[in-house]
C-alpha positions in Angstrom: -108.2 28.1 -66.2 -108.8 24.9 -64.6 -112.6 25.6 -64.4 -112.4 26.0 -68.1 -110.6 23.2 -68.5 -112.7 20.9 -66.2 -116.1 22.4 -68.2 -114.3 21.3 -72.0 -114.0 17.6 -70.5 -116.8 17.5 -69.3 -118.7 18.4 -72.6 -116.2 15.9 -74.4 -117.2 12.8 -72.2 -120.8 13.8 -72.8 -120.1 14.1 -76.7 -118.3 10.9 -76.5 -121.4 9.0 -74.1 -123.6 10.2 -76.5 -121.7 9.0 -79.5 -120.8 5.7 -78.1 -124.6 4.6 -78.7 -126.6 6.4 -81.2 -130.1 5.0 -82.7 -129.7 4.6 -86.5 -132.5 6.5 -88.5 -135.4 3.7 -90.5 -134.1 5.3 -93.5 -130.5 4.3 -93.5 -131.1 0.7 -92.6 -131.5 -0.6 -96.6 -128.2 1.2 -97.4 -126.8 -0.9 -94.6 -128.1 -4.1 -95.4 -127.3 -3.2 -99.4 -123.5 -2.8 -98.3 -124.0 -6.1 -96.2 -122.9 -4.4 -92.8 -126.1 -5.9 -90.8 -129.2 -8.2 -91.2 -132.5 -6.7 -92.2 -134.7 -5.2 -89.9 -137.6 -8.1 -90.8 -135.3 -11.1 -90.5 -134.6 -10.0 -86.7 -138.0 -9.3 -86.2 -138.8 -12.7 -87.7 -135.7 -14.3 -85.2 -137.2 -12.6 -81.8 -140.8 -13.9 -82.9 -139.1 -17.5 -82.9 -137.8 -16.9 -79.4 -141.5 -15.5 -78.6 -144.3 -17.5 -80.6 -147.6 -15.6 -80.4 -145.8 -12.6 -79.1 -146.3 -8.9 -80.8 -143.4 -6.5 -81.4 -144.2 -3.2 -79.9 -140.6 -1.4 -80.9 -137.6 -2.3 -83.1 -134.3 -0.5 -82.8 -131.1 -0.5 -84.5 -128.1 1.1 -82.5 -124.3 2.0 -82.9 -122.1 1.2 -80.5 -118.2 1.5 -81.0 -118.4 -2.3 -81.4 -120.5 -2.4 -84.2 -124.6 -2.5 -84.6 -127.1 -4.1 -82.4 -130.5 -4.1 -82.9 -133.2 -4.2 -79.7 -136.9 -5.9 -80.4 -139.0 -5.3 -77.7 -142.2 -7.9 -77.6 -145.1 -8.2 -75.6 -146.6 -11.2 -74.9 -151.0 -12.1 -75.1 -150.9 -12.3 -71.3 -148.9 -8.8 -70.6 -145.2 -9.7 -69.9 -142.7 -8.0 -71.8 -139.3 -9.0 -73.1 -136.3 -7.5 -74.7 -134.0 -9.2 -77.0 -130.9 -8.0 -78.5 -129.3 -9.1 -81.4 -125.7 -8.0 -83.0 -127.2 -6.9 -86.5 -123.9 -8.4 -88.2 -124.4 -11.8 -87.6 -127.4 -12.0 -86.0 -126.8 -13.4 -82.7 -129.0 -13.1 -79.9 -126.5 -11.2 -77.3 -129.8 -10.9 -74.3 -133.3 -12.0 -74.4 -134.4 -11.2 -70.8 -137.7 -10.5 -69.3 -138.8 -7.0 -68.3 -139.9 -6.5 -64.7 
């Protein structure tokens, strides 16, 4: 019994990692925005370009976390360095804009 008890938590913490952050499907960010929940996907593309002039965005994400949405814009720069800058999609904010190595 305690094997099978010890195999049902484990597949709940799982469940609950996998639930704590889950990508957000293109399709369901207008509905979003409509209801005013988060910014649009272009005005924080438009914000990391600020932070990175002359930069290109390679990937956009929009997450969930149990603490509301974040999106991630990941850039790349004309001589090769990347960056990743995270914004909470409610307000806007930049929460990280940090280099990758």
């Amino acid at each position: 019994m305690k094997t099978l008890t010890a195999l049902f938590t484990a597949a709940a913490l799982t469940l609950t990692a996998g639930l704590a952050q889950a990508d957000v499907r293109v399709d369901q960010i207008p509905q979003l925005v409509k209801e005013g929940k988060i910014k649009s996907l272009e005005s924080m593309n438009a914000e990391a370009l600020k932070l990175h002039p002359g930069a290109t965005i390679t990937d956009t994400d929009l997450d969930n976390h149990f603490n509301g949405y974040e999106y991630e814009v990941e850039l790349k720069t004309a001589d090769g360095k990347e960056f990743d800058v995270d914004f909470d999609a409610t307000t806007g904010k930049v929460l990280s804009n940090k280099q990758d190595h």
